[in-house]
C-alpha positions as CSV (number, residue, x, y, z in Angstrom):
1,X,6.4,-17.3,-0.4
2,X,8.9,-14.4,0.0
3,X,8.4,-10.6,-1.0
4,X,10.0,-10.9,-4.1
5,X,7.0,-13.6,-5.4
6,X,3.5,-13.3,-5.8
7,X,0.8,-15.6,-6.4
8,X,-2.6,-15.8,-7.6
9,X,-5.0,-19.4,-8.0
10,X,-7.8,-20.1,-9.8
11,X,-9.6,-23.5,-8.6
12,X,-11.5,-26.1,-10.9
13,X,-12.1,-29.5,-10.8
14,X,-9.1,-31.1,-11.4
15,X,-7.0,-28.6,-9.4
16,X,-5.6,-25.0,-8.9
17,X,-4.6,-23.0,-12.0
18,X,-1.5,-21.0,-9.8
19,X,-0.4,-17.6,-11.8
20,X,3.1,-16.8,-9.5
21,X,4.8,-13.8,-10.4
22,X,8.5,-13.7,-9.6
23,X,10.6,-10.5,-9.5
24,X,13.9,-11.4,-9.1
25,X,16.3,-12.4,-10.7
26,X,14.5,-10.9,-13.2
27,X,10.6,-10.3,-13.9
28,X,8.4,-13.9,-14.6
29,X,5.0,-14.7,-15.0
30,X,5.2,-18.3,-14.0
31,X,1.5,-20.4,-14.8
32,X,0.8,-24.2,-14.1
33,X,-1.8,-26.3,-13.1
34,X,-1.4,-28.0,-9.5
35,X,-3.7,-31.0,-9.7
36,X,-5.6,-31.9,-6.5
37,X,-3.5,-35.2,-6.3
38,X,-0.3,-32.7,-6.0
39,X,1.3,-33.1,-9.3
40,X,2.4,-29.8,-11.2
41,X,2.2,-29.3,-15.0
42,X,4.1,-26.5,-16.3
43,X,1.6,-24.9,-18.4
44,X,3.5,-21.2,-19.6
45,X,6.1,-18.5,-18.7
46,X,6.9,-14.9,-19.5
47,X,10.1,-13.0,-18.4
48,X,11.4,-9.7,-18.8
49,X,15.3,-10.5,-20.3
50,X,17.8,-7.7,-19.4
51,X,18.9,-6.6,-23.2
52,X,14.5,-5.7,-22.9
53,X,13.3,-8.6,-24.8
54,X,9.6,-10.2,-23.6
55,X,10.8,-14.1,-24.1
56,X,7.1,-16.6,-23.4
57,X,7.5,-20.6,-23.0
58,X,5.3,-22.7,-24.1
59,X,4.3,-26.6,-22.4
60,X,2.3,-28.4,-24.9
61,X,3.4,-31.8,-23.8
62,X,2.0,-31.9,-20.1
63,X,4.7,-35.2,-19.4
64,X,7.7,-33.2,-20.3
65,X,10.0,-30.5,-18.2
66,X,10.8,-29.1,-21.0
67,X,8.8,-26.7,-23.2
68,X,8.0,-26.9,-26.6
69,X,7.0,-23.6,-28.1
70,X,8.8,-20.0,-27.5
71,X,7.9,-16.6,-28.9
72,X,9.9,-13.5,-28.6
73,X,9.2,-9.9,-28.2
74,X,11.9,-7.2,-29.2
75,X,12.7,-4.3,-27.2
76,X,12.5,-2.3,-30.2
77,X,9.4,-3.7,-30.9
78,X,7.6,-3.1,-27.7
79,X,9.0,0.1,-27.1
80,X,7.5,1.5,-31.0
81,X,5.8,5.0,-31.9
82,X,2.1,3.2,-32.3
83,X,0.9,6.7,-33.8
């Protein structure tokens, strides 16, 4: 692990739940599940997109690389007057 990741783990019984937080290219919040016979399942990801934007990916089908649900968070959004 270099200086630009950092990681957190969580164990249970069926394996680690691995938080790893990446800062470049850009800023990610990568979570999966490593099981204790050594497969990974992507389980969620959240990244910081240059125009601002707060993009989060979604595995629902634990046998695919690819994800199935995404949300999207403006910059204008995130950055609004709350009062």
């Amino acid at each position: 692990m270099s200086q630009n990741e950092k990681q957190f783990a969580i164990d249970t019984p069926i394996g680690k739940i691995i938080a790893e937080g990446i800062t470049e290219p850009y800023p990610e919040i990568v979570i999966y599940l490593k099981r204790n016979d050594g497969e990974t399942i992507n389980l969620s990801s959240i990244n910081y997109e240059s125009g601002g934007d707060i993009e989060n990916y979604l595995w629902m089908d634990v046998f695919s690389d690819e994800y199935t649900n995404h949300k999207s968070w403006s910059f204008e959004d995130l950055t609004a007057d709350f009062s």
